[in-house]
C-alpha positions in Angstrom: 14.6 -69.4 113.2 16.0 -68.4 109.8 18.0 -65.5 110.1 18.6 -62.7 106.8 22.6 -61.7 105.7 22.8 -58.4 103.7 26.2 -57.6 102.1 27.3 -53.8 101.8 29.9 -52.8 100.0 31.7 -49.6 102.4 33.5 -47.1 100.3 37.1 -46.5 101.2 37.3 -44.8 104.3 33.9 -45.5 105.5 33.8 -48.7 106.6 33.9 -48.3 110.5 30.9 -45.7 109.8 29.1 -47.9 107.8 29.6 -50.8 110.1 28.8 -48.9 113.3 25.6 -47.5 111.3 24.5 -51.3 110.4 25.2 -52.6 114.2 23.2 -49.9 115.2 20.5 -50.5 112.7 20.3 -54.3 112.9 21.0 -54.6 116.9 23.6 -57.1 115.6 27.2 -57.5 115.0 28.6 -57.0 111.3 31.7 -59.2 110.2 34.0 -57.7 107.8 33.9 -60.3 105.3 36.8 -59.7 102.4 38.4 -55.6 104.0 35.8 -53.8 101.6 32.4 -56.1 102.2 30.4 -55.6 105.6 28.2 -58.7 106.0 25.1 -57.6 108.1 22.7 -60.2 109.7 19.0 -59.8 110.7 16.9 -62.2 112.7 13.8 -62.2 109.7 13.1 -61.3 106.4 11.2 -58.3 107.4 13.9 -56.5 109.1 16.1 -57.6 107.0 14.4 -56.0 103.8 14.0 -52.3 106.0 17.9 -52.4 106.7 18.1 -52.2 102.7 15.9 -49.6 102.7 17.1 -47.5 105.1 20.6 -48.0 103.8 19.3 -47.1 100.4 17.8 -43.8 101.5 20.8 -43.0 103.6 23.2 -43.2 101.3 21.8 -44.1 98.0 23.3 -47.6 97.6 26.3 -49.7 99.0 24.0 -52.6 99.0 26.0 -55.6 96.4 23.2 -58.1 97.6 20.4 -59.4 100.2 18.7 -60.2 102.1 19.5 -63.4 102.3 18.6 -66.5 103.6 21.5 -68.2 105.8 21.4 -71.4 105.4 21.4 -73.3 109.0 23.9 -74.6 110.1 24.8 -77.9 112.4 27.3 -76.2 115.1 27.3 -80.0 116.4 29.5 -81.0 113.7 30.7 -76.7 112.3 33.8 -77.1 114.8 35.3 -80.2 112.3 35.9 -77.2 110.0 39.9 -77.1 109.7 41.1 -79.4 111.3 43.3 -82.2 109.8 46.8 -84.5 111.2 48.8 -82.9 113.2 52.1 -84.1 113.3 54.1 -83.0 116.4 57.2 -85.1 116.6 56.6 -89.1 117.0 52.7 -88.4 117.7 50.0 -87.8 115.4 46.5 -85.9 116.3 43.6 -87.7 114.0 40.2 -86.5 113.8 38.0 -89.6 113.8 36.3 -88.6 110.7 39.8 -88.9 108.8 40.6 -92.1 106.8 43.6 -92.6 108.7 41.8 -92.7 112.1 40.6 -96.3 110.8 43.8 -97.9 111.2 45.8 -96.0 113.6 49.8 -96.1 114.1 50.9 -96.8 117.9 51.7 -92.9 118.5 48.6 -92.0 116.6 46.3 -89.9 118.8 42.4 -90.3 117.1 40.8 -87.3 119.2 38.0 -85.1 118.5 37.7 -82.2 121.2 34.1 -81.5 120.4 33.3 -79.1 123.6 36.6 -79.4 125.3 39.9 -77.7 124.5 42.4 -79.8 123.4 43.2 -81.0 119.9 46.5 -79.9 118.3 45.5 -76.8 116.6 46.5 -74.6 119.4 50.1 -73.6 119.8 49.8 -74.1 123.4 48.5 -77.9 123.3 51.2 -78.3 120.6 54.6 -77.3 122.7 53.3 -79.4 125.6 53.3 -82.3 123.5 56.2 -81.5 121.7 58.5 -80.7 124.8 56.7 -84.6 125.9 58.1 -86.1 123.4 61.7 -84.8 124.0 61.3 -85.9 127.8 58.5 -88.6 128.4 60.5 -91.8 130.0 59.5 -95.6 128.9 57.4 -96.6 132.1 56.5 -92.9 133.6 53.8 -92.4 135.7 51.8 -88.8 134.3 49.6 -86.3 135.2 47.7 -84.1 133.4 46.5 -80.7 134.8 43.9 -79.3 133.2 43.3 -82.5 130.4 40.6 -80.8 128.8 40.0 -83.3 125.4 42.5 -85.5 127.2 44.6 -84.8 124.2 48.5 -84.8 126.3 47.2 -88.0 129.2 46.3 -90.1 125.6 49.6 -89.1 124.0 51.6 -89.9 127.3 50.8 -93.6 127.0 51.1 -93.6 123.5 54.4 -92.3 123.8 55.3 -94.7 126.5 53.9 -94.2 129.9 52.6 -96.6 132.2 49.6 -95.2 133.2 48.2 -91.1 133.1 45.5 -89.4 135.4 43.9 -86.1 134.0 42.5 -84.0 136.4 39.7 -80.9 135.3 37.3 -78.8 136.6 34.6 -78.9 134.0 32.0 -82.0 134.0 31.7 -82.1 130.4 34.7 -81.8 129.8 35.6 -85.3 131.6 33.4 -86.7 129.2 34.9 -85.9 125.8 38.3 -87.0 127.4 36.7 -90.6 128.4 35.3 -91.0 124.9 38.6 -90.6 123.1 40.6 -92.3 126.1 37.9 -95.1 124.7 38.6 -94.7 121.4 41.9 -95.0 121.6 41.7 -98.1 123.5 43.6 -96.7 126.7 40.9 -96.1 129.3 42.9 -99.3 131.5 45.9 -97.3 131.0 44.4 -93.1 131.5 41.8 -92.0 133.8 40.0 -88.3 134.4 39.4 -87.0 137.6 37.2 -84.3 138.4 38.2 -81.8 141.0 40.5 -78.9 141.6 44.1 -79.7 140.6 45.5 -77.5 143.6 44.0 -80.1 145.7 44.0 -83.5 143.8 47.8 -83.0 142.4 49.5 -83.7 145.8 46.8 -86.7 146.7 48.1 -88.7 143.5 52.4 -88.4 144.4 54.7 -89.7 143.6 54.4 -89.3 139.8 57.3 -89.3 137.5 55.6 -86.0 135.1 53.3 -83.2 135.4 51.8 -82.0 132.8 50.0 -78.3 133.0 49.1 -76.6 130.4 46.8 -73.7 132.0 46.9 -69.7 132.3 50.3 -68.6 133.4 48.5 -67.3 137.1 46.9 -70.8 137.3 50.6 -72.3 136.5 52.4 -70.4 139.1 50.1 -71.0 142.0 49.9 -74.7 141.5 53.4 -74.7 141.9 53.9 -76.3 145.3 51.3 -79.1 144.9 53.0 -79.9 141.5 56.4 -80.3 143.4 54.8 -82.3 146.2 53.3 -84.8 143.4 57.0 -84.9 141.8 58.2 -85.1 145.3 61.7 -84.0 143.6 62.2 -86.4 140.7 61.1 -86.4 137.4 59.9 -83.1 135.2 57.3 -80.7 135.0 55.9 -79.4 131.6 54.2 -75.9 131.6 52.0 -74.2 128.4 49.5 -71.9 128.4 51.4 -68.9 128.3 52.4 -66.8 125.2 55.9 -65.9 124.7 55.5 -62.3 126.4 54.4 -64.4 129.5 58.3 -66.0 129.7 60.3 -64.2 131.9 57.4 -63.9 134.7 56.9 -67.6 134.4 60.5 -68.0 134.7 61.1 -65.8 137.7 57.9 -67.7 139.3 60.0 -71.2 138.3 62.8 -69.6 140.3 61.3 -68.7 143.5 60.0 -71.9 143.7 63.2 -73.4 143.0 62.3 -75.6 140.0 65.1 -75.6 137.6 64.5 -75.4 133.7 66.0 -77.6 131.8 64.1 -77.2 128.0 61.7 -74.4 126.2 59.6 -74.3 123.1 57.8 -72.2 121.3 54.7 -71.9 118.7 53.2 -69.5 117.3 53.7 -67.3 119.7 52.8 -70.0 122.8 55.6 -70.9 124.7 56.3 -74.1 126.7 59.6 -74.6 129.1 59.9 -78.3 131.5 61.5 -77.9 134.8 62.8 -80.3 137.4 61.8 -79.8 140.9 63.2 -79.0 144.0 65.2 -82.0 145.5 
């Protein structure tokens, strides 16, 4: 199906009226393309043409062009849009489609996250690795809560660890992560497990770092299964949380008696490591 944009052009001052009048008119949402242009979509060339002349009649104008056609789009490939290297201390994130991706470094990360989350754009993803890199021991022995794209379990033996398990919830999601585990030619060294972390974390102790960037909630109740896997040596890394999340996070980190030794923050995402309970 081919599907009709119409751009309006709201007068000052009447853009949420014109916007709620299109939504209304269309059935559809309107994006607010440049703070004076409404962009309006309709599912056919037919309804499309009636929204202009409706909006003609109602108000005499407004209309700056349409309909027109969208052209359709492959959302198989849209998410590329944007991204590029990141560079977050000694490890790069590559998307394969980028010329360096061909002849990776040894801390180079070639990832795409296709369905899953995970691939260096968000601030969240970016102080877990970052606070990694400060911490991760030659030889450790890592898990990854939540591993999504697999994006922190590749970087962990990139960076130097022996071996990584990822653990999440979502099916597809252990997919992506095998592909780029593949890619990056680490699948002997990282494996993705399937299953609740609450109950898998404590089944794979002792392990030298936990990785868990999750929802703040999430975070703080997997807290006793994340010291029995540490079984009081080594260091935990928590993201997920925005900065206004700290000082719960840190009063839950208390409680449980894990001390915090580092923090970091990105764009408003914050990320602290803690040691657990001896």
């Amino acid at each position: 199906m081919s599907w009709w944009s119409i751009e309006v052009g709201a007068p000052a001052g009447r853009k949420e009226a014109v916007g709620a009048w299109l939504v209304a008119c269309t059935g559809h949402a309107v994006e607010d393309k440049d703070g004076h242009t409404l962009l309006a979509y309709a599912p056919d060339e037919q309804i499309a043409s009636r929204v202009v002349e409706e909006l003609g009649r109602e108000t005499g104008g407004w209309i700056t062009s349409g309909p027109t056609v969208v052209q359709p789009v492959d959302w198989s490939t849209r998410w590329r849009e944007g991204l590029d290297i990141r560079r977050i201390g000694r490890v790069s994130i590559i998307p394969s489609w980028q010329a360096q991706a061909a002849n990776p470094g040894p801390h180079d990360v070639v990832l795409d996250p296709e369905t899953a989350f995970g691939s260096g754009e968000h601030g969240s993803t970016r102080v877990a690795l970052e606070l990694m890199d400060r911490l991760l021991q030659e030889g450790a022995v890592v898990l990854d809560l939540g591993s999504g794209s697999g994006i922190l379990a590749i970087a962990a033996v990139k960076l130097g660890a022996a071996r990584a398990t990822g653990i999440e919830i979502e099916p597809d999601s252990i997919a992506v992560a095998e592909r780029n585990a593949a890619r990056n030619q680490v699948s002997d060294r990282v494996r993705f497990l399937e299953g609740d972390a609450a109950d898998l974390a404590p089944l794979l102790k002792p392990v030298d770092m936990v990785l868990s960037n999750i929802l703040r909630l999430v975070n703080a109740a997997v807290l006793p299964e994340i010291s029995t896997a540490l079984q009081g040596r080594g260091t935990a890394i928590f993201s997920g949380m925005e900065l206004a999340e700290a000082d719960e996070f840190r009063q839950a980190l208390s409680e449980a008696e894990f001390r915090i030794t580092e923090e970091a923050i990105d764009s408003g995402w914050w990320g602290v490591a803690a040691h657990p309970p001896a």
